[in-house]
N, C-alpha and C positions, 0 to 999 in steps of 0.2 A: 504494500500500500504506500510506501514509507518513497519506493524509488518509482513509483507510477505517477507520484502526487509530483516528486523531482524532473522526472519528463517532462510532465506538463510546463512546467515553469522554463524549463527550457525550452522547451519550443516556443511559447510566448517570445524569449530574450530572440529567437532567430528571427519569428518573422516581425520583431521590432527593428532588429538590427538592418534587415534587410529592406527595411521602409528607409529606413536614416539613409542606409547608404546609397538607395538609387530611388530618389523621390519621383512622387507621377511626372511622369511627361520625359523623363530624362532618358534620352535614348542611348544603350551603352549593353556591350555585349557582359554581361554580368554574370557567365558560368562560372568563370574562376573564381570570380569571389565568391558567388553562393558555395561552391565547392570546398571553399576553406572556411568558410561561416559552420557550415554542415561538419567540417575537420572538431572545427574547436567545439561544438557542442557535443560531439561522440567523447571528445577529452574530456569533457566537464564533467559526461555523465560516467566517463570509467573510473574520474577519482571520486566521485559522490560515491557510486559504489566501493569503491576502495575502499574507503572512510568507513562506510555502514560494516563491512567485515571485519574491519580493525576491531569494531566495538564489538560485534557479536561474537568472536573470538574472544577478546576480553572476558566478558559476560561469561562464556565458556568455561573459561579458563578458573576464575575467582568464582563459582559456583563448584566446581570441581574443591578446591579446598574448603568453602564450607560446608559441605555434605561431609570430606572430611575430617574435618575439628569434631564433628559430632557423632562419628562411625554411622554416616545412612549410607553403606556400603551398595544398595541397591539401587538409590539417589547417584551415587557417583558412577554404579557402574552403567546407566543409561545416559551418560554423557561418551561413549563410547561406540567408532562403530563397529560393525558384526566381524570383521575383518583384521579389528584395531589389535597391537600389542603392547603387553605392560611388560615396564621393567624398572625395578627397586631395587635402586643401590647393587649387589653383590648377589642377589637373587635366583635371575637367570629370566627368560621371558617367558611371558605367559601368552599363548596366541590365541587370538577369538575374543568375541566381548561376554560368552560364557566361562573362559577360562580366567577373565579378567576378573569377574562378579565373584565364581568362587576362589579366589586369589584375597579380593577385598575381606568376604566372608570371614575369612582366616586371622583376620587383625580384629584388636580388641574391640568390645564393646562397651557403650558409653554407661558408666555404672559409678553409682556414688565413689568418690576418690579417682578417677581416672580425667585427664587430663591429656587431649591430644590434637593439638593445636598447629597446622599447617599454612602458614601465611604465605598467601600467590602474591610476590611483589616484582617489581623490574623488570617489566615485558619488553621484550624486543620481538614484534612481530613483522612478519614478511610474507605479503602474499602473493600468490606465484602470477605471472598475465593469464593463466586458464582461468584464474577468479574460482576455483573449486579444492586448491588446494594450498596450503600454507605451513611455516613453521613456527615457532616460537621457543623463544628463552626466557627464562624464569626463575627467580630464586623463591625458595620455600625456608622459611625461619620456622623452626618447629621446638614445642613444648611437651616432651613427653614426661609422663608421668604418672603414680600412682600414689596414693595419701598412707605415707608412713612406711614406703617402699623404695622407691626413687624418683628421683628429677634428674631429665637430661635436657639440656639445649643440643641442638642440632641444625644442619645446613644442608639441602639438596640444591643442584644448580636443575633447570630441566632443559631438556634439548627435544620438544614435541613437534610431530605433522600432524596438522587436520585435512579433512576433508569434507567438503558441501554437499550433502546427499538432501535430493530433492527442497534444495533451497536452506535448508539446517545446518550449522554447522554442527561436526562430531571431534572425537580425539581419537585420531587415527595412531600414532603410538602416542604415548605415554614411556618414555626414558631420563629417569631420578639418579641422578650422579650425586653421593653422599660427598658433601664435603667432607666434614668431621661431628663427630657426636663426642660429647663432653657431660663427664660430670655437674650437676647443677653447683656441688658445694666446695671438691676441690678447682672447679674452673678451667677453663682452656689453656692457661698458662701450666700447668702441672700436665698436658698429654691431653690425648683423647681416647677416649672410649672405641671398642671394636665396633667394627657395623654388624647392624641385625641377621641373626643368623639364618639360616636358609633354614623355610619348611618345611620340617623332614615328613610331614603327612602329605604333601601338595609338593611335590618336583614339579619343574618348571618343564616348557617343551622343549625349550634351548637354552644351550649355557648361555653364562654374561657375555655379552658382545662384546665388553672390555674387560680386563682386569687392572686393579688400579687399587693406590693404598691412600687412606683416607690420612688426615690431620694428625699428626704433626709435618707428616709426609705431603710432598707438594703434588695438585693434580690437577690440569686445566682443562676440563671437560670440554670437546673440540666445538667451536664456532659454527652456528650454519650459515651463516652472513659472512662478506667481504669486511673490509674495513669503507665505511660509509665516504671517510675523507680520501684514502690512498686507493678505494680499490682490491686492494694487495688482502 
């Protein structure tokens, strides 16, 4: 509704432009320029669209962590599409958006004392000129815990693709690169905590696609973007 109502307005803007520029009477072979009038409205309306996916990707994205701060494992796994794969930390993948769900299943639930808090911050989003598929970068600040158990701070970077399926977008992978997981009380200055360990009821269908050691140990989860300024 949102880019039909955008059309409109644009083609208003052409055939105003095209009044200004060849008023009645003026006799003048005006292909070329309607032809670039007609350019620059196709451009207006492919970043109007652009723009509407930035946010619905967004939306995507920061709905996905609060479904789970709150373990609605079934909430986050319908953000997912049928085809999509997860991967956590050291895990290994999980393929299909039923293997995803029962993958989710397997993580706590939300119970008096428990504390599981996944902040979606620092998007770097990119979407492809097919307009149906994309990626994003993202860091996750997490708060694990249980009441009179433990507290951990923790860091995921994400390196995801989506994909647009009949006009929706979904989360076509999902891949969580742990920074470091730390002690709440001895702190990140003393070391880090190991990453979570694989579930040994639920193997995964494929190993980690990477292997890689978390904090104190240095690890730059790879880029899917160029450098904006160099290129490079």
């Amino acid at each position: 509704m949102k880019m039909r109502s955008v059309q409109i307005v644009l083609a208003l803007l052409f055939v105003v432009a095209v009044g200004v520029a060849f008023p009645a009477g003026e006799k003048k072979d005006s292909s070329a320029e309607v032809a670039a009038l007609k350019a620059q409205v196709a451009q207006l309306a492919k970043q109007v669209q652009n723009s509407q996916d930035y946010v619905a990707i967004s939306n995507l994205q920061t709905a996905y962590g609060y479904y789970v701060d709150k373990c609605q494992w079934d909430q986050a796994a319908d953000l997912f599409a049928k085809d999509s794969t997860l991967e956590i930390g050291l895990r290994g993948v999980y393929v299909g958006q039923d293997r995803v769900r029962a993958y989710l299943h397997k993580l706590p639930d939300l119970k008096y004392g428990t504390l599981f808090n996944h902040m979606q911050l620092q998007p770097k989003i990119d979407v492809a000129p097919d307009g149906v598929t994309a990626k994003g970068r993202w860091r996750a600040i997490m708060q694990v815990g249980q009441l009179n158990k433990r507290a951990q701070w923790g860091e995921a970077t994400y390196e995801n693709d989506y994909v647009k399926e009949g006009g929706i977008w979904k989360i076509k992978k999902l891949h969580a690169y742990f920074t470091y997981y730390a002690d709440y009380y001895k702190g990140w200055d003393k070391g880090g905590d190991p990453p979570p360990a694989a579930l040994r009821d639920l193997p995964p269908d494929l190993p980690p696609t990477e292997t890689y050691k978390l904090y104190p140990d240095i690890y730059i989860p790879p880029y899917h973007y160029k450098n904006p300024v160099t290129g490079k």
